[in-house]
DSSP file (Angstrom, degrees, kcal/mol; ACC not computed):
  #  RESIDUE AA STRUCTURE BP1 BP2  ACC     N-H-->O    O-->H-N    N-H-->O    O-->H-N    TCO  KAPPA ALPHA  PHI   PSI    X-CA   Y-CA   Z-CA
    1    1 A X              0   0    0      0, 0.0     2,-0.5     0, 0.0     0, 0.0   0.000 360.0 360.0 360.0 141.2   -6.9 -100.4   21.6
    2    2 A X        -     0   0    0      1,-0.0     5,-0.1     4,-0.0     3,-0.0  -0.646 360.0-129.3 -91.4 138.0   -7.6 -100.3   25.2
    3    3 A X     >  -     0   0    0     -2,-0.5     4,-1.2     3,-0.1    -1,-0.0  -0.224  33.1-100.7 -69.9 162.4   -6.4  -97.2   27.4
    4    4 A X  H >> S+     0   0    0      2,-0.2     3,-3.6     1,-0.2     4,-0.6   0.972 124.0  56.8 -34.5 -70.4   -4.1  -97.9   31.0
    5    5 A X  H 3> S+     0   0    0      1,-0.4     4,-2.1     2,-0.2    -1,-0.2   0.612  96.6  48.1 -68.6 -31.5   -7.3  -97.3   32.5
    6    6 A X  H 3> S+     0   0    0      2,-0.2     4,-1.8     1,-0.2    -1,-0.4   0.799 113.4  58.1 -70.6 -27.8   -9.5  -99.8   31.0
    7    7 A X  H <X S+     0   0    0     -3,-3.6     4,-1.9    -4,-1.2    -2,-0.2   0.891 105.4  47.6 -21.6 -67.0   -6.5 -102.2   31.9
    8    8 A X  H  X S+     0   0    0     -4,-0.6     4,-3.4     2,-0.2    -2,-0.2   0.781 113.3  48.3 -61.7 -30.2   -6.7 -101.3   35.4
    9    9 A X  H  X S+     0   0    0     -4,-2.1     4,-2.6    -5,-0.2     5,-0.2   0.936 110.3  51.2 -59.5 -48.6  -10.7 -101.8   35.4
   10   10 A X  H  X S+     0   0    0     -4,-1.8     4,-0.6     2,-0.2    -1,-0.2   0.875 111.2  48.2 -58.5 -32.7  -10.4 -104.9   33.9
   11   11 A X  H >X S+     0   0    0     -4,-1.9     3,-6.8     1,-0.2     4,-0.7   0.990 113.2  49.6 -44.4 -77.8   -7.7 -105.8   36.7
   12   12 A X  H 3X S+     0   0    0     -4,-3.4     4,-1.7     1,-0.3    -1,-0.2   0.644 107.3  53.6 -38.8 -33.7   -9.9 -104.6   39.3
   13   13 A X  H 3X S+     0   0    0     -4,-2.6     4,-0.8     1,-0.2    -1,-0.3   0.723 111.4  40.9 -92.2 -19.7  -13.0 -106.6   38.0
   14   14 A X  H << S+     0   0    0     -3,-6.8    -1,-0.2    -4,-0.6    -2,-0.2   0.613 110.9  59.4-112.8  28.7  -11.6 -110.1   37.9
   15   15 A X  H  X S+     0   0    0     -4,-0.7     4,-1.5     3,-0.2     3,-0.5   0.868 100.6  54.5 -79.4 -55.9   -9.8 -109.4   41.1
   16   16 A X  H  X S+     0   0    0     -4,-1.7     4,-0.8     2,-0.3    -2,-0.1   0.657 109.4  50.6 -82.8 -39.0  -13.2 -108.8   42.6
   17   17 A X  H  < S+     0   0    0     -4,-0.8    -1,-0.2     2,-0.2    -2,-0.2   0.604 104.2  56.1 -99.3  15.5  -14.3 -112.5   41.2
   18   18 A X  H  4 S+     0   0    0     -3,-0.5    -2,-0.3     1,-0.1    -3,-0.2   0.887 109.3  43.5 -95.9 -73.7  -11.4 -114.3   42.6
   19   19 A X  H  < S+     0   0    0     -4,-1.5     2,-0.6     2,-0.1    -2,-0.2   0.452 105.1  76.0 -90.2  -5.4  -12.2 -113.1   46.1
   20   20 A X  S  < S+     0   0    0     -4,-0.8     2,-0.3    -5,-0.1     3,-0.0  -0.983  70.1 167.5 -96.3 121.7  -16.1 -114.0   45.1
   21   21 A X        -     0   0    0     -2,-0.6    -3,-0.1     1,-0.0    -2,-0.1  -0.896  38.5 -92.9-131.7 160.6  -15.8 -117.4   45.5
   22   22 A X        -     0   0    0     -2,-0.3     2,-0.3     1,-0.1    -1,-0.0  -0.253  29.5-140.1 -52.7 128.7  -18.8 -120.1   45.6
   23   23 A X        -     0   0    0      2,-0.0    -1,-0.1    -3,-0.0    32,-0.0  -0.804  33.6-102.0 -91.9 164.1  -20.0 -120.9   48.7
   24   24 A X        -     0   0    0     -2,-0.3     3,-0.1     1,-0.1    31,-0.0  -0.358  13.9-120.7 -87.5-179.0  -20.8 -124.7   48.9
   25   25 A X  S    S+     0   0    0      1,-0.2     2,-0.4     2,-0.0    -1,-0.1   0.623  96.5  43.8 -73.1 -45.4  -23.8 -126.4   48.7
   26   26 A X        -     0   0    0      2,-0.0     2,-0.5     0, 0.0    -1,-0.2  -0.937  68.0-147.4-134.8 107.5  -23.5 -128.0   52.0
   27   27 A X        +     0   0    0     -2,-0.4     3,-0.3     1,-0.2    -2,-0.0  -0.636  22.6 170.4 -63.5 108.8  -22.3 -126.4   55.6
   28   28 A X    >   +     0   0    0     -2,-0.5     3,-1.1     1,-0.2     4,-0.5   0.516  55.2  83.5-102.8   8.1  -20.7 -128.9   57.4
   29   29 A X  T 3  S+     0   0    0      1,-0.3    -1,-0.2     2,-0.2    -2,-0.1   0.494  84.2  62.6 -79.8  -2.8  -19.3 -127.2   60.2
   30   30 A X  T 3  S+     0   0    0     -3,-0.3    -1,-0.3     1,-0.1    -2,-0.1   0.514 104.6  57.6 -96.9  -4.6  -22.7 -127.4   62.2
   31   31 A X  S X  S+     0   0    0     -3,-1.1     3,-1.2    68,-0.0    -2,-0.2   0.757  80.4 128.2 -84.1 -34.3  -21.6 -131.5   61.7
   32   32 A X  T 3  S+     0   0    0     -4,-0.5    18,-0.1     1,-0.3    19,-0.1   0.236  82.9   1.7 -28.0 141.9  -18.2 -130.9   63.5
   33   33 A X  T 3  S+     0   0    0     16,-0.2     2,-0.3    18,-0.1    -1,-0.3   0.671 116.1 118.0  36.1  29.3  -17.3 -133.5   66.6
   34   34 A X  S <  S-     0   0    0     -3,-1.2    16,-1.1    14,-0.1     2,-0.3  -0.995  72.5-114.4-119.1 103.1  -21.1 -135.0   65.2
   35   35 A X  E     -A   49   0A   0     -2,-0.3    65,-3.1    14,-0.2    66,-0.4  -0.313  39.3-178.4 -67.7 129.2  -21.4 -138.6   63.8
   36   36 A X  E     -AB  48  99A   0     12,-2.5    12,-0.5    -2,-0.3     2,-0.5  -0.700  22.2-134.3-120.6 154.3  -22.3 -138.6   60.3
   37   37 A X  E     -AB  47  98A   0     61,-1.5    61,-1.7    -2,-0.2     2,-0.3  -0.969  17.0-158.5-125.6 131.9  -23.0 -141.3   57.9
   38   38 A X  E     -AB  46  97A   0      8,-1.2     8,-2.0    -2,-0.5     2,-0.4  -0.852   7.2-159.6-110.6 158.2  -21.4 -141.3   54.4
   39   39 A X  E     -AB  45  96A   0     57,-1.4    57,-1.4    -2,-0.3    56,-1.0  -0.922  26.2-166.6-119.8 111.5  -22.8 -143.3   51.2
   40   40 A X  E >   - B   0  94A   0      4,-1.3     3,-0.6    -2,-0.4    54,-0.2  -0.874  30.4 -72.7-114.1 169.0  -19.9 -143.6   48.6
   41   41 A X  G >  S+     0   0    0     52,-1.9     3,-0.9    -2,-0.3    -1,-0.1   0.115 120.9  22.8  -6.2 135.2  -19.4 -144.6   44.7
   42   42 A X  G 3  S-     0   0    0      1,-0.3    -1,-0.2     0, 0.0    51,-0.0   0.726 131.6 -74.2  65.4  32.9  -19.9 -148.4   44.3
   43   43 A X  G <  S+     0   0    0     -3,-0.6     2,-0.4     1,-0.1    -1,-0.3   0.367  74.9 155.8  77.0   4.8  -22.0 -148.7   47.5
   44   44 A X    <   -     0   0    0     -3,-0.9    -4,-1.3    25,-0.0     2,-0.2  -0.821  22.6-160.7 -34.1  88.9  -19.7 -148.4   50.3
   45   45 A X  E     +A   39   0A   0     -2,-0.4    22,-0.8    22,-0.2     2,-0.3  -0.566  18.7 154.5-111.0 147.3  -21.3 -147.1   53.9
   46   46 A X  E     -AC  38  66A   0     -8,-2.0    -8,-1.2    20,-0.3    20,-0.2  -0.958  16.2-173.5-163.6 151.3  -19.5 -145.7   56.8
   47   47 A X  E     +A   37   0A   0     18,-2.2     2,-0.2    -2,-0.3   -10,-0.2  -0.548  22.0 134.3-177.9 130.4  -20.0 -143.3   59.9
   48   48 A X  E     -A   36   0A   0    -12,-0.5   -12,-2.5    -2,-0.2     2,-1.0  -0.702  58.4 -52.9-151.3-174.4  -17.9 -142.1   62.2
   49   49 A X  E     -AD  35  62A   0     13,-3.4    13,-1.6   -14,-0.3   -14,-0.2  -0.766  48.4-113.1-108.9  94.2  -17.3 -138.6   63.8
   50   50 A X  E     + D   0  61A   0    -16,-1.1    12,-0.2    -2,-1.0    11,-0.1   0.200  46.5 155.4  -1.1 141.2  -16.7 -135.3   61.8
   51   51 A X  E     -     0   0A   0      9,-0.5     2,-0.2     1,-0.2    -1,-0.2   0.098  65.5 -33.1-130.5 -53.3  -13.2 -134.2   62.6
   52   52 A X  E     - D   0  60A   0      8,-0.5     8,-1.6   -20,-0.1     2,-0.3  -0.985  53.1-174.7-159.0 167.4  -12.7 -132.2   59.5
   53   53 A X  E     - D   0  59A   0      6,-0.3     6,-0.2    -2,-0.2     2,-0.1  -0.886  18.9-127.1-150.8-176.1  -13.4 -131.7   55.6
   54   54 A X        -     0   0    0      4,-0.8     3,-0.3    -2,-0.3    -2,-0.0  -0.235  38.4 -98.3-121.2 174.4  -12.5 -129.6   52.8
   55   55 A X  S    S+     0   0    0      1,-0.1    -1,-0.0    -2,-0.1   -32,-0.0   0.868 125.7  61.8 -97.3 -57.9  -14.5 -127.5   50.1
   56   56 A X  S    S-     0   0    0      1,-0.2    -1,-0.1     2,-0.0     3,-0.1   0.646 119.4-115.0  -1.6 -46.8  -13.8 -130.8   47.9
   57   57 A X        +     0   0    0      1,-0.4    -1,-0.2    -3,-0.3     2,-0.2   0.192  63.5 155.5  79.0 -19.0  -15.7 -132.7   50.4
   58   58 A X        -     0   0    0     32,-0.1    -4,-0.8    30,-0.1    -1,-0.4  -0.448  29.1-161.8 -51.0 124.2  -12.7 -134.5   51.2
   59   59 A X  E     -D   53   0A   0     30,-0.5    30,-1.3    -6,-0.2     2,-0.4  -0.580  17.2-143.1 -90.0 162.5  -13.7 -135.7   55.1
   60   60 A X  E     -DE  52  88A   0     -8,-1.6    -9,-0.5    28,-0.2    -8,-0.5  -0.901  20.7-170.2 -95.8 142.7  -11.9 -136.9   58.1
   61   61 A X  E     -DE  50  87A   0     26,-2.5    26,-2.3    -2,-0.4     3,-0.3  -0.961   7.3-177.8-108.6 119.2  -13.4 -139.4   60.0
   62   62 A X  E    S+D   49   0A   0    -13,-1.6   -13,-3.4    -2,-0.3    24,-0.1  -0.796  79.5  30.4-131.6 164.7  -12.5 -140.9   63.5
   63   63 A X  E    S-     0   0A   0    -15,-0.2    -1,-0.2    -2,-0.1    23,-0.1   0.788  89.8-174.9  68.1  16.6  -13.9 -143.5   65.6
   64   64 A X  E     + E   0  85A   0     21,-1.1    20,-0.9    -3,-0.3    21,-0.8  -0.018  10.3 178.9 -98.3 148.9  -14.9 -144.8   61.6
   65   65 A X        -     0   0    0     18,-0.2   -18,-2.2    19,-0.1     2,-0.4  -0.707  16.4-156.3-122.2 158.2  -17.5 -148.4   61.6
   66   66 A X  B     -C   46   0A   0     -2,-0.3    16,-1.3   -20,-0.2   -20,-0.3  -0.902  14.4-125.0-153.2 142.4  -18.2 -149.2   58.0
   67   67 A X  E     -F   81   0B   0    -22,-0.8     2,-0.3    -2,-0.4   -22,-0.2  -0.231  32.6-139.9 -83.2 143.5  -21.5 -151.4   57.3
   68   68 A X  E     -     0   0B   0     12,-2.8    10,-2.5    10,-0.1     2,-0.3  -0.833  16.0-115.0-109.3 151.0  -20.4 -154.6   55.3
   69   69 A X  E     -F   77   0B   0     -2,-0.3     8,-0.3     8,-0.2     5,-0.1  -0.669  17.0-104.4 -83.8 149.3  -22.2 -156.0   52.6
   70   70 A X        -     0   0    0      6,-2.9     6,-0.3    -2,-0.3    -1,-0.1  -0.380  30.7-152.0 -55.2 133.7  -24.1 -159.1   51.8
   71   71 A X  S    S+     0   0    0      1,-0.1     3,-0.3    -2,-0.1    -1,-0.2   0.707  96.2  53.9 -40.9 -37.7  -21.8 -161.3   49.3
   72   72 A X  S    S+     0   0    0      1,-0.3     2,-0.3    -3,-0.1    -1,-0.1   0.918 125.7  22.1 -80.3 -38.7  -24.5 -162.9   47.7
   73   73 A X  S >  S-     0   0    0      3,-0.2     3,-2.1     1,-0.1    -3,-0.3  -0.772  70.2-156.4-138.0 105.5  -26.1 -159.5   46.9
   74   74 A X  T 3  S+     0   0    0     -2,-0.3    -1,-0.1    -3,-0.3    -3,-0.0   0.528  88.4  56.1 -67.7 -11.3  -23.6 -156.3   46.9
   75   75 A X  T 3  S+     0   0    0     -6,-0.1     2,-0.3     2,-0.1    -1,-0.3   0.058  86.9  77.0-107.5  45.7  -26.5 -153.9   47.6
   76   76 A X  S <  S-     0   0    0     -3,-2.1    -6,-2.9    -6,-0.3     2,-0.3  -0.986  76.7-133.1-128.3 153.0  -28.1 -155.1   50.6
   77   77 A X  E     -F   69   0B   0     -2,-0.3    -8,-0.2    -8,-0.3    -2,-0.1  -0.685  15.9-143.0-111.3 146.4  -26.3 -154.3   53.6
   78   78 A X  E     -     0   0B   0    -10,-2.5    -1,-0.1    -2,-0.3   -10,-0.1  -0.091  28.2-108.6 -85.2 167.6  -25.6 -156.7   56.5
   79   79 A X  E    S+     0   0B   0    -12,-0.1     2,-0.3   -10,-0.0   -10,-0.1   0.154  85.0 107.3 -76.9  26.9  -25.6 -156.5   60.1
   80   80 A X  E     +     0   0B   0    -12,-0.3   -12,-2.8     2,-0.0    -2,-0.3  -0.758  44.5 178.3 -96.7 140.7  -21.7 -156.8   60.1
   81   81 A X  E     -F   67   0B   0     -2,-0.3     2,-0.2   -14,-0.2   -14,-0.2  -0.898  12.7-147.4-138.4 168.6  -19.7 -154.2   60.8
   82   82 A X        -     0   0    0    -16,-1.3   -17,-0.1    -2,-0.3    -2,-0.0  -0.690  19.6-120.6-163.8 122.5  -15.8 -153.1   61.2
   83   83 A X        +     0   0    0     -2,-0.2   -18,-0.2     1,-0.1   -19,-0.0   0.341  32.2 163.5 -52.0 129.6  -13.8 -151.1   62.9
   84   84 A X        -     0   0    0    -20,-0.9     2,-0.2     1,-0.1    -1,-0.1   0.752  18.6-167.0-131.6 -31.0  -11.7 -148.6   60.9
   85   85 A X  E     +E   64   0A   0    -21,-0.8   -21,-1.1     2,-0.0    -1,-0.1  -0.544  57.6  28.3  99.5-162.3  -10.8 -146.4   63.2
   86   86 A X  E     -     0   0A   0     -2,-0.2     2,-0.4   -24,-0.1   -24,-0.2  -0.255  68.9-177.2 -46.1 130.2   -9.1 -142.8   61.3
   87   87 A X  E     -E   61   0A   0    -26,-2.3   -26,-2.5    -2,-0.0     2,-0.3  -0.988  33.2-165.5-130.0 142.2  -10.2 -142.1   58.1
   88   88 A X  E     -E   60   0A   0     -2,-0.4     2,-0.5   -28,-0.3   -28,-0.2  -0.811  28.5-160.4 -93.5 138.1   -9.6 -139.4   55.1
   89   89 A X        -     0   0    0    -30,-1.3   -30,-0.5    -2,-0.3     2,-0.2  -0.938  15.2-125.5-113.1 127.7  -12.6 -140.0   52.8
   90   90 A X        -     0   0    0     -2,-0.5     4,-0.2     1,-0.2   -32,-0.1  -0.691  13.6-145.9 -82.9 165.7  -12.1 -138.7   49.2
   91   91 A X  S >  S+     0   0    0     -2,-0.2     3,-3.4     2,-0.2    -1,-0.2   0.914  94.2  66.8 -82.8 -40.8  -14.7 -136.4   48.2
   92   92 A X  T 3  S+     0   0    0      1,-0.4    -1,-0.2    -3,-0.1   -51,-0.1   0.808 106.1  46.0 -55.0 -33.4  -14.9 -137.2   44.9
   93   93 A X  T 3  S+     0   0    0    -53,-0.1   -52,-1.9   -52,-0.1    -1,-0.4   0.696  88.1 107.3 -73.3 -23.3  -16.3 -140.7   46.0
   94   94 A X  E <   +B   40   0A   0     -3,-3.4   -53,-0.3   -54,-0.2   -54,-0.2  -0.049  33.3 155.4 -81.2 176.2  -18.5 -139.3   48.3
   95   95 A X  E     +     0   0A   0    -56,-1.0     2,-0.3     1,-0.4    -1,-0.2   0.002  65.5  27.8-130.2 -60.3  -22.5 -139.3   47.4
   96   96 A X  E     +B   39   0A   0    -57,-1.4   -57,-1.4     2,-0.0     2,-0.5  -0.827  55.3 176.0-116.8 133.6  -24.7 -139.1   50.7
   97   97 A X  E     +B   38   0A   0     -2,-0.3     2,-0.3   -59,-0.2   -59,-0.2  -0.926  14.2 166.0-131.3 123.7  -23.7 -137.4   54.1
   98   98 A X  E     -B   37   0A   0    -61,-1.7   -61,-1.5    -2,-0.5    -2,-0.0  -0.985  38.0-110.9-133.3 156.0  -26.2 -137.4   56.3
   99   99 A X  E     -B   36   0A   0     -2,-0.3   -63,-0.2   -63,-0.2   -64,-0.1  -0.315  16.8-155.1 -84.9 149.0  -26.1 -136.6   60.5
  100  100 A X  S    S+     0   0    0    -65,-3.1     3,-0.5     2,-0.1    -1,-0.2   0.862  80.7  73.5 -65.6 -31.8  -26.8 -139.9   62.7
  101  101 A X  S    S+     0   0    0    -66,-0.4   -67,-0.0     1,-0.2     0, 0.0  -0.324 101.8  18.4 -97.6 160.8  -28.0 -137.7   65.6
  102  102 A X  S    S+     0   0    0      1,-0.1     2,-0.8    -2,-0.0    -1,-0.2   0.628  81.5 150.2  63.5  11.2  -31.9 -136.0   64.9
  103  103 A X        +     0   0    0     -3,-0.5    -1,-0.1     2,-0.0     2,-0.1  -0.854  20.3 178.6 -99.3 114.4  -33.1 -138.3   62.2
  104  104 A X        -     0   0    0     -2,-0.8     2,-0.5     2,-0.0    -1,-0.0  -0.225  26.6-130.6-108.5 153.9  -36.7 -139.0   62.0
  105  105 A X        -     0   0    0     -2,-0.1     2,-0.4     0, 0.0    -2,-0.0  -0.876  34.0-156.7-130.2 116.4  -38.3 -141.2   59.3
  106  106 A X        -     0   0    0     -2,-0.5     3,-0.2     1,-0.1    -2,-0.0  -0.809  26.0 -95.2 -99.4 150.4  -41.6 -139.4   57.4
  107  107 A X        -     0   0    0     -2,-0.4     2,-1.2     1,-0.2    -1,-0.1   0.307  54.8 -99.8 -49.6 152.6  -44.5 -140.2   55.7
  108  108 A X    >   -     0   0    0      1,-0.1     3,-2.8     2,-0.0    -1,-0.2  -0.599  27.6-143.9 -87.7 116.6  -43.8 -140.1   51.9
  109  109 A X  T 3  S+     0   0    0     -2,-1.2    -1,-0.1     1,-0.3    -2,-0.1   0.756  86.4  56.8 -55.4  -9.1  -45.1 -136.9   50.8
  110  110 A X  T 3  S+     0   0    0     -3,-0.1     2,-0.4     2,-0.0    -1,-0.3   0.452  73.2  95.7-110.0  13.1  -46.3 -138.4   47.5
  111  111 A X  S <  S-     0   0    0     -3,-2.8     0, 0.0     1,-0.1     0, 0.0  -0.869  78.6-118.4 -84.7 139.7  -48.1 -140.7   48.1
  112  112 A X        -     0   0    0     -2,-0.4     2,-0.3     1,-0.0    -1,-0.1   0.163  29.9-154.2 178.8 153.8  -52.2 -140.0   48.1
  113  113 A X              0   0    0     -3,-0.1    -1,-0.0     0, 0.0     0, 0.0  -0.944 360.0 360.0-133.1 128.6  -53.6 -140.9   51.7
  114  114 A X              0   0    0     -2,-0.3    -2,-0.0     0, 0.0     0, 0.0   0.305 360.0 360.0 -91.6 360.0  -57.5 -141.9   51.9
């Protein structure tokens, strides 16, 4: 049998792992009032301007375009686009975030060069 005290330890110790909680993966708050482009589930593309998210990954978006696809081939993307205006993004959908602003394209590191 366990004494009060070992009770109280035990309290104390998962007390200690509720209030250590994960931090996530991905800081978006340096994204804030920043246009971002998200990649969802089942090929959907979008980007509009950080407003707010969640630990979820649920986003807000404003100011929203989202890239249309060809018909003929559902993963190549078009140059049509359309306005959406506010948006709540679920997270769960979400795949890809990446910032519009500071994006470079670089050599592919894995390739050999002669």
């Amino acid at each position: 049998m366990a004494s009060s005290g070992d009770k109280s330890k035990s309290n104390q110790s998962g007390d200690q792992k509720e209030k250590k909680r994960k931090e996530s993966i991905l800081d978006l708050s340096k994204y804030l009032e920043k246009t971002i482009r998200v990649k969802f589930a089942g090929g959907r593309e979008a980007s509009g301007i950080l407003k707010g998210y969640d630990p979820l990954l649920n986003l807000v978006l404003d100011n929203t375009i989202e890239y249309l696809r060809d018909p003929d081939d559902p993963y190549k993307l078009t140059e049509d686009t359309r306005a959406l205006g506010l948006v709540v993004c679920r997270g769960t959908s979400v795949v890809l975030i990446c910032p519009m602003d500071g994006m470079e394209s670089i050599q592919n590191p894995f390739i050999s060069q002669d």
